[in-house]
C-alpha positions in Angstrom: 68.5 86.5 112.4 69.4 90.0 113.1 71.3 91.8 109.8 73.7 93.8 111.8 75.8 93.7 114.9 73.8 95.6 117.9 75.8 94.6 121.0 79.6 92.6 119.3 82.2 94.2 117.6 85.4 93.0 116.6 86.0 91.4 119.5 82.8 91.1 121.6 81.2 94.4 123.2 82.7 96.3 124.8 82.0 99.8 126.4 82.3 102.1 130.1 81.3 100.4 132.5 78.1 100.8 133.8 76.5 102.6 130.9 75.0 101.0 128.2 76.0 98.1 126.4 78.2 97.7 129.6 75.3 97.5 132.4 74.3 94.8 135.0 71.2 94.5 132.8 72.9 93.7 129.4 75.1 91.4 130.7 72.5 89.3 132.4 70.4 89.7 128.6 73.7 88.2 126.9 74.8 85.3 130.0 71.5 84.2 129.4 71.5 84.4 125.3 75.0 82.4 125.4 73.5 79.7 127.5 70.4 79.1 125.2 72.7 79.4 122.2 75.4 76.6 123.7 74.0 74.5 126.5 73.8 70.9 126.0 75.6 71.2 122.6 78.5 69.6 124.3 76.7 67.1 126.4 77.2 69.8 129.2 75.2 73.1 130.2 78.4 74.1 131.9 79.5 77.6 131.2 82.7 79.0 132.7 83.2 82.6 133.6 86.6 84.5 134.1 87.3 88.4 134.2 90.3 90.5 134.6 91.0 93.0 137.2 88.9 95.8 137.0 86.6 96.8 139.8 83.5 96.4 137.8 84.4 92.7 136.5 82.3 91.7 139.6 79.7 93.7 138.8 79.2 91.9 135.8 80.4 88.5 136.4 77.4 88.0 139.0 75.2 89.7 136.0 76.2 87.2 133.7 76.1 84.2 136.0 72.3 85.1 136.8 71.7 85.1 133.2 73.2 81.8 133.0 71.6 80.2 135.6 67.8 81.8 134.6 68.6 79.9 131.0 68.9 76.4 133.3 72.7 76.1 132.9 75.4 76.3 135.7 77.8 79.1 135.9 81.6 77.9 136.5 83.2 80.9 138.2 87.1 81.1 137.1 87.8 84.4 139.0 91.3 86.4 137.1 92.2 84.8 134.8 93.6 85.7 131.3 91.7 85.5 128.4 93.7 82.4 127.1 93.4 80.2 129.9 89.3 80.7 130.1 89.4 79.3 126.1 92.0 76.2 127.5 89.8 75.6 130.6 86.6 75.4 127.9 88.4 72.7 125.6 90.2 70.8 127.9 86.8 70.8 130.5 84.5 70.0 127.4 82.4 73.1 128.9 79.4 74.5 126.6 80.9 77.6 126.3 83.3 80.6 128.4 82.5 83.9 129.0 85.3 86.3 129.2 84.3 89.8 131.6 87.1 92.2 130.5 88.0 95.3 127.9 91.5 93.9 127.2 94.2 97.2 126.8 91.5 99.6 127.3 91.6 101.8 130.6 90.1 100.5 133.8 86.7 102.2 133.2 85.9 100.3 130.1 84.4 96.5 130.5 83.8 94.0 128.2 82.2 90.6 127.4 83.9 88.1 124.8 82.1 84.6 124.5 84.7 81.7 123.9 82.8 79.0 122.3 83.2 75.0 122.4 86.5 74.0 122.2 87.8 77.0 123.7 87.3 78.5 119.7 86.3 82.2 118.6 82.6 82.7 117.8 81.9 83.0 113.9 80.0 86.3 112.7 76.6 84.1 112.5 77.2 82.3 116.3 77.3 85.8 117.9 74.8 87.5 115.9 72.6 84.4 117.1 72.8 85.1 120.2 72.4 89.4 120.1 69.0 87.7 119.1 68.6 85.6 121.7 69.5 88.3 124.2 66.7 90.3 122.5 64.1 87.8 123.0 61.5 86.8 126.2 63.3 85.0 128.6 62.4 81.4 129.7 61.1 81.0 133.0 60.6 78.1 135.3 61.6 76.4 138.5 64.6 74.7 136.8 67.5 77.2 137.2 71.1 76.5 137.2 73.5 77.3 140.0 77.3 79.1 139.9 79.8 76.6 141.5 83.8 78.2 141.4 86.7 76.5 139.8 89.2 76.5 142.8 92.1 75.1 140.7 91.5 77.5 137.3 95.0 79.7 137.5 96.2 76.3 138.6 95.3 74.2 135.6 96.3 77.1 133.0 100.0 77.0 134.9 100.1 73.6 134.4 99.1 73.8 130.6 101.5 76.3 130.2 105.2 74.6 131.5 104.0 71.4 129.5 103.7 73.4 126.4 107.7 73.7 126.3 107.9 69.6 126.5 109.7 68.0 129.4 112.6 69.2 130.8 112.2 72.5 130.3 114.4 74.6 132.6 114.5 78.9 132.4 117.5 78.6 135.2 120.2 81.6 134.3 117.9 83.6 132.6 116.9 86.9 134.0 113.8 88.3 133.0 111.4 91.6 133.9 107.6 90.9 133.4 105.0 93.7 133.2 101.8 92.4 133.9 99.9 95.4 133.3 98.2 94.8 137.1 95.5 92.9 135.1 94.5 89.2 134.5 98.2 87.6 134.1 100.1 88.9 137.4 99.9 85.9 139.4 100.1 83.2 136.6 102.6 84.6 134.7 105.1 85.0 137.0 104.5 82.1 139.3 105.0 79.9 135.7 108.5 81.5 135.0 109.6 81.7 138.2 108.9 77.7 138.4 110.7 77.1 135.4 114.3 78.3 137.2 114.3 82.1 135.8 115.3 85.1 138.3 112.1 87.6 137.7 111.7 91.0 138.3 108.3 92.5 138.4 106.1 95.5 137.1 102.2 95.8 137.4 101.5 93.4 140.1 99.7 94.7 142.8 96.1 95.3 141.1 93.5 97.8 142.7 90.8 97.5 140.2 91.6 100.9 139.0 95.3 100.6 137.9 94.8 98.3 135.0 97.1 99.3 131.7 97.5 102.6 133.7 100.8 103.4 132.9 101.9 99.8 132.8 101.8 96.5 130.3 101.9 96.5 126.6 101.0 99.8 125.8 102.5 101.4 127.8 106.3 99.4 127.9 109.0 102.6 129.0 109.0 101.3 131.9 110.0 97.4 131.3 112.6 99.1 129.1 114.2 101.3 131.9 113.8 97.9 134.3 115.5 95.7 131.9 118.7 98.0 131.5 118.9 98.6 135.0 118.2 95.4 136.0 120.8 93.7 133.1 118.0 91.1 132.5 118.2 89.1 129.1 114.2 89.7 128.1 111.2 92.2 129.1 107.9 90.6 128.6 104.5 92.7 129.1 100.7 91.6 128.6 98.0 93.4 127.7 94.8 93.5 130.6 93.7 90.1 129.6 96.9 88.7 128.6 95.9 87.5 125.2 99.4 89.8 123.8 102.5 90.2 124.7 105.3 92.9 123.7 109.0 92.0 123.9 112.0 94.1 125.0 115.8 93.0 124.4 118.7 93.0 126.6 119.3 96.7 125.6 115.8 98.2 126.5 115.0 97.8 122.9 111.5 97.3 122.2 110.6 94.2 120.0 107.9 94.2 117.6 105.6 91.7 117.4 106.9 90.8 113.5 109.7 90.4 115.0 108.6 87.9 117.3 106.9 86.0 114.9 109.9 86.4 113.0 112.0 84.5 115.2 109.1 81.6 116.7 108.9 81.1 112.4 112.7 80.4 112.2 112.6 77.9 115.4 109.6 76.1 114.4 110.8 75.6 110.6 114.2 74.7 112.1 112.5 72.1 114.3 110.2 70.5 111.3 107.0 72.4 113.2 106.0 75.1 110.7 103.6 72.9 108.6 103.7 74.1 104.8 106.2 76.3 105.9 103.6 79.3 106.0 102.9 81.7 108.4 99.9 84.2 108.1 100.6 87.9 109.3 98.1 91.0 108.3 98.5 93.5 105.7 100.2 95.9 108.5 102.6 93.9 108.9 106.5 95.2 108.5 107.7 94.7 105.0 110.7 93.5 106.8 109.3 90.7 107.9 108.0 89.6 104.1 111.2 89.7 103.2 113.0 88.0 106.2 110.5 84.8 105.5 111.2 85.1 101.8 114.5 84.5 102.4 114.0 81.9 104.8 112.0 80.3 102.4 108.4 80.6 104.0 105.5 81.2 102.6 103.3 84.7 104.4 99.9 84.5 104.0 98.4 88.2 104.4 95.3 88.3 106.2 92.7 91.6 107.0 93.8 93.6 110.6 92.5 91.6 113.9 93.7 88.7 114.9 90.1 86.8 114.3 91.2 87.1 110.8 94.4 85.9 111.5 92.8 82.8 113.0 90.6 82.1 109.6 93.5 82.5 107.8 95.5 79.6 109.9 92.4 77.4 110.0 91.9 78.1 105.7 95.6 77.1 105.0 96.8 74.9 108.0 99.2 77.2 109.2 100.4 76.7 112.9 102.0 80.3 113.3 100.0 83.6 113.0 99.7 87.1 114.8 99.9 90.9 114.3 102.9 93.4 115.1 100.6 94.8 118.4 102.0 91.4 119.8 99.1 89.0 119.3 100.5 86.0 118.4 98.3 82.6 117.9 100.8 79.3 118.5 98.1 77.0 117.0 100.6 73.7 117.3 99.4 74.9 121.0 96.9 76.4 121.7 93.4 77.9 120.0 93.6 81.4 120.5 96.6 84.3 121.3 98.4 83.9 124.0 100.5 86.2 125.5 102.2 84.1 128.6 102.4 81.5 126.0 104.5 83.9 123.6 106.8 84.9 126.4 107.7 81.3 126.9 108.3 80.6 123.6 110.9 83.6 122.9 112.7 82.7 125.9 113.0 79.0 125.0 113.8 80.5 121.3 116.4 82.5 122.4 117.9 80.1 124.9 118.0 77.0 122.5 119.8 79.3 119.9 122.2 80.0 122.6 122.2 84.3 121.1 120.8 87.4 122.6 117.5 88.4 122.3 118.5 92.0 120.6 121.0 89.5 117.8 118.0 87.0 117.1 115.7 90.3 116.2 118.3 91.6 113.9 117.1 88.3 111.7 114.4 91.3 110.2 114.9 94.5 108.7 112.1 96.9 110.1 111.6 99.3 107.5 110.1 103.1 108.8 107.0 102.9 109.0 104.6 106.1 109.6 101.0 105.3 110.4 98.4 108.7 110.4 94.8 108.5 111.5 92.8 111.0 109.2 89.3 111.7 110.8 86.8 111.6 107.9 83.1 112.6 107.4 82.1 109.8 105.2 83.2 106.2 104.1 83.4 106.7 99.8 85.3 104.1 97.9 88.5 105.0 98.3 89.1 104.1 94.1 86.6 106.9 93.7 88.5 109.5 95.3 90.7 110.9 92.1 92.9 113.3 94.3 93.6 110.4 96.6 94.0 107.3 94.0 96.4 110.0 92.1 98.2 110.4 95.7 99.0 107.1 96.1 100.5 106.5 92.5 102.9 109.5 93.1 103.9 107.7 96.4 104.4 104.4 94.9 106.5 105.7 91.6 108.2 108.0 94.6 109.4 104.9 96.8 110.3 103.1 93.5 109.7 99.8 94.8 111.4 100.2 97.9 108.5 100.5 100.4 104.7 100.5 100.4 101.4 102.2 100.4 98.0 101.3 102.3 95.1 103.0 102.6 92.1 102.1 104.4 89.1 103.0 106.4 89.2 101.7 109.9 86.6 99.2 110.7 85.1 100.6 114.4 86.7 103.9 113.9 85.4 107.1 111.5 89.0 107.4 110.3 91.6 106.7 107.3 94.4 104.9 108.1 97.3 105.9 106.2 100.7 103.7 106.3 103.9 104.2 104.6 106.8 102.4 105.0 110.1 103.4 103.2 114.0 103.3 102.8 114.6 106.2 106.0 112.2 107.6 108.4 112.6 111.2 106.8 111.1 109.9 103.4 108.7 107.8 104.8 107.3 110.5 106.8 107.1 113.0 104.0 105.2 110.8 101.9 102.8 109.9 104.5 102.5 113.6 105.7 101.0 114.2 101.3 98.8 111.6 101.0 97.0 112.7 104.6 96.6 115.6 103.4 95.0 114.8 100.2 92.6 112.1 102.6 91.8 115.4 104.8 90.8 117.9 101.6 89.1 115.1 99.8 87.2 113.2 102.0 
């Protein structure tokens, strides 16, 4: 088995389009690797394909499908469909595995592939270095090869999973809502799922080209869902990400809602309803401090987990925790579903809010959000950070400096040659300041 990742990364490879690892020729390598690694686990050699919107998803969709079908398995072809609703399709259809074609928030020229495996369940480290292995190896050959058949009701089947996840009788009527779909994998399904459940919706980044993806529109990009939802006096903004797996949240003021927040308020329903098992909820270490200290108070229990939301999702399975997700917006409903959802987060903050009866902007205000100042410091080199004396003696000044009223973290980026430094404080002006020294020591040490 290999000792280091070649093609995966945090969350499966990813690259432009048409160079290497994104090329016709890699993807039929890895389409083929995923079905020698899963077919017939399951009882099935089915493997089903989705992709987003980006012009080159065909490109490599019909790459991957090849591969598939050289390895003797059959290719189910999804079409657009969010990242979510490929992993629901490859539990609930007992496939082998799913193949996801798309680069998530990354602009239009970027691609990626991300392998769902049985059980619509994230791969572990060993599962996809497996199968970098098995793309490297000689290919089977042979008149037994597999065919591609489509899956004409896919966006169908995930809109159905979607309204029954709010239980019967759910009704959106009276509520007013904007939804950004970033022109990528959610703009039909989402809004043809709220817009059956009785709300009035406005919409942003609909009309895909294949270029437009995340171009100035979705989750990271959210000005303007705020400008829309205060001209349009909606009660909520939702936007997704490319692939929909995240969602970002905007009140009925144009107010941008983190994602603590939103976990924030999805942890106070479900413990209020007897859901939250163990009362815990698992967040990452970059999470707000506000949010510690609004489940504190609530009496939950926040179990920290490392940055990404795979970690996140070992951290649920490890304790039994049914809420988890990071302040970019990924949020994993695991009472629901097995992966993030971002659809799936939009309907639960509007059922949220309407079964509390308060405004979006009032139910936030649950959580403090303490300033937080974030600085990436390019570095040279990766040295333990307890090694560096001008940096570990930078930190202790900044902790004895807050005095117990904020935080410190320090760490290298995992895919990145940067330092991360985060501050959070009591106001904006000290937090800044504090972050602005330490970065400086990162940039004269390191």
């Amino acid at each position: 088995m290999a000792s280091a990742r070649r093609l995966f990364g945090t969350d499966g490879a990813r690259g432009r389009a048409n160079e290497e690892p994104m090329t016709p020729e890699t993807a039929l390598r890895l389409g083929r690797a995923v079905a020698r690694q899963f077919r017939d686990r399951a009882g099935t050699s089915e493997i089903y394909i989705a992709k987003d919107t980006r012009a080159s998803g065909d490109m490599l969709e019909a790459a991957v499908a090849a591969g598939i079908c050289a390895a003797h398995a059959t290719a189910r072809l999804c079409g657009v469909l969010p990242t979510p609703g490929l992993a629901f399709l490859v539990a609930q259809r007992k496939a082998a595995a799913g193949v996801m074609i798309s680069a998530s928030h990354n602009p239009f020229h970027d691609n990626g592939i991300k392998v769902i495996g049985p059980g619509g369940e994230k791969l572990t480290d060993n599962e996809e270095l497996s199968i970098e292995d098995l793309a490297g190896q000689s290919p089977e050959t042979g008149g037994d090869v597999g065919r591609t058949l489509p899956v004409p009701d896919a966006e169908q089947a995930y809109a159905d999973f979607l309204r029954r996840s709010l239980g019967p009788g759910a009704s959106f009527a009276g509520l007013r809502v904007v939804l950004d779909c970033g022109n990528g994998a959610a703009f039909r399904v989402a809004p043809e799922v709220f817009e059956s459940l009785g709300a009035s919706v406005s919409l942003l980044g609909v009309s895909p080209d294949g270029t437009n993806i995340n171009a100035g529109c979705g989750s990271q990009e959210p000005g303007p869902l705020m400008e829309k939802v205060k001209a349009e006096k909606a009660h909520l903004g939702l936007a997704f990400d490319g692939d929909a797996d995240r969602c970002i949240a905007v009140d009925e003021s144009g107010r941008r809602i983190s994602g603590d927040q939103i976990l924030l308020i999805l942890a106070r329903r479900l413990l209020r309803e007897n859901k939250l098992a163990g009362n815990k909820m698992v967040a990452t270490v970059m999470s707000n401090l506000g949010l510690s200290l609004a489940l504190k108070e609530m009496g939950v229990q926040l179990v920290v987990a490392d940055v990404g939301d795979r970690y996140v999702l070992e951290a649920m399975r490890e304790t039994g925790a049914v809420l988890g997700g990071e302040d970019s917006g990924h949020v994993i409903l695991r009472n629901l579903h097995t992966t993030g959802d971002g659809t799936l987060t939009g309907l639960a903050l509007a059922s949220a809010m309407l079964t509390e009866g308060r405004p979006l902007s009032r139910l936030a205000s649950l959580m403090k959000v303490f300033p937080q100042v974030l600085i990436n410091v390019p570095v040279a080199s990766k040295p333990e950070l307890a090694t560096v004396g001008p940096v570990v003696r930078a930190i202790a000044d900044a902790e004895a400096a807050l005095a117990g009223k904020g935080r410190v973290l320090v760490r290298y980026s995992g895919t990145r040659s940067v330092c991360r430094v985060m501050v959070e404080g009591p106001t904006q002006e000290t937090t800044e300041k504090i972050a602005q020294a330490i970065a400086a020591t990162v940039r004269s040490s390191i």
